[in-house]
C-alpha positions as a printed Julia matrix, in Angstrom:
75×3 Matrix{Float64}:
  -3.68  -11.71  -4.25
  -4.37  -15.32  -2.73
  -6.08  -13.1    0.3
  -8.4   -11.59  -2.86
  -8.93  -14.97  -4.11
  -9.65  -16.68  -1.4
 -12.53  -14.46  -0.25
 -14.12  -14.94  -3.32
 -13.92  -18.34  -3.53
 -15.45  -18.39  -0.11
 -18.29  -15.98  -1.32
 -18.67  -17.88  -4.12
 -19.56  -21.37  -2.02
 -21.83  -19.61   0.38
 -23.78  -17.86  -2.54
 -23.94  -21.44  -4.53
 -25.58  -23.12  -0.95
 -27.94  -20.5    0.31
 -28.91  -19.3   -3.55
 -30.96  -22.37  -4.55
 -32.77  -22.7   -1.66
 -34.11  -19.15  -1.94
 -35.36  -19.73  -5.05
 -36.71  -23.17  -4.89
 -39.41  -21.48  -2.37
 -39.94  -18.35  -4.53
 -38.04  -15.93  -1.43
 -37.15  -13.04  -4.17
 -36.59  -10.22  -1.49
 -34.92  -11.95   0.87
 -32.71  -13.36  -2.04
 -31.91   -9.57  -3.14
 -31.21   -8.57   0.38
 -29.34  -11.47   0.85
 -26.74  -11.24  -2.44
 -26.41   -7.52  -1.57
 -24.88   -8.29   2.14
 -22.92  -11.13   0.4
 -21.43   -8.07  -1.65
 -20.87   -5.94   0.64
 -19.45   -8.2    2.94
 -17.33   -9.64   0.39
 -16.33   -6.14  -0.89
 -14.98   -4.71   2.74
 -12.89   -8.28   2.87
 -11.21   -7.64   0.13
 -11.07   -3.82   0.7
  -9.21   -4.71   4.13
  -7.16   -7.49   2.45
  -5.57   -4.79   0.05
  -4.96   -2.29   2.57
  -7.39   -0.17   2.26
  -8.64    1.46   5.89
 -11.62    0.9    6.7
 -13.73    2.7    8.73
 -15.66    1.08  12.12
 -18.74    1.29  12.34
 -18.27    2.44  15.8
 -17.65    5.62  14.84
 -20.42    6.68  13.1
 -22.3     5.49  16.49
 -20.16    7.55  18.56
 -20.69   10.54  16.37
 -24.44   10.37  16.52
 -24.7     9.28  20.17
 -22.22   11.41  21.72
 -23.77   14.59  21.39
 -26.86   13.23  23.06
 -24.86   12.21  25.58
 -23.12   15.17  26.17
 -26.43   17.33  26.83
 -27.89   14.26  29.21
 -25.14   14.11  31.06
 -24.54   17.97  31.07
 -20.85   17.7   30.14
């Protein structure tokens, strides 16, 4: 729970920095794409803070990559 907390309080501070200054100079996309990485970010924290497994993204590289490699190589 304090793990949970914690994350969001952390979430919380960077959004109420970086948020004004985004739209003090009228940056609208880059202040979407900016609270949607927050989210996600914040999400997977607390996603691996409960347990939950997560998957790497190094998989998903190694599944799309290795089969290229495989007919390079010849293997």
């Amino acid at each position: 729970m304090w793990p949970v907390a914690a994350v969001l309080a952390v979430g919380t501070l960077i959004f109420a920095i970086e948020a004004p200054t985004l739209m003090k100079t009228s940056k609208r996309k880059e202040l979407w794409v900016f609270s949607v990485l927050l989210l996600a970010g914040i999400a997977l924290c607390i996603a691996v803070n409960a347990g939950v497994k997560v998957i790497s993204p190094l998989e998903w590289i190694r599944f799309v990559y290795e089969p290229i490699s495989k007919s390079i190589l010849g293997k």
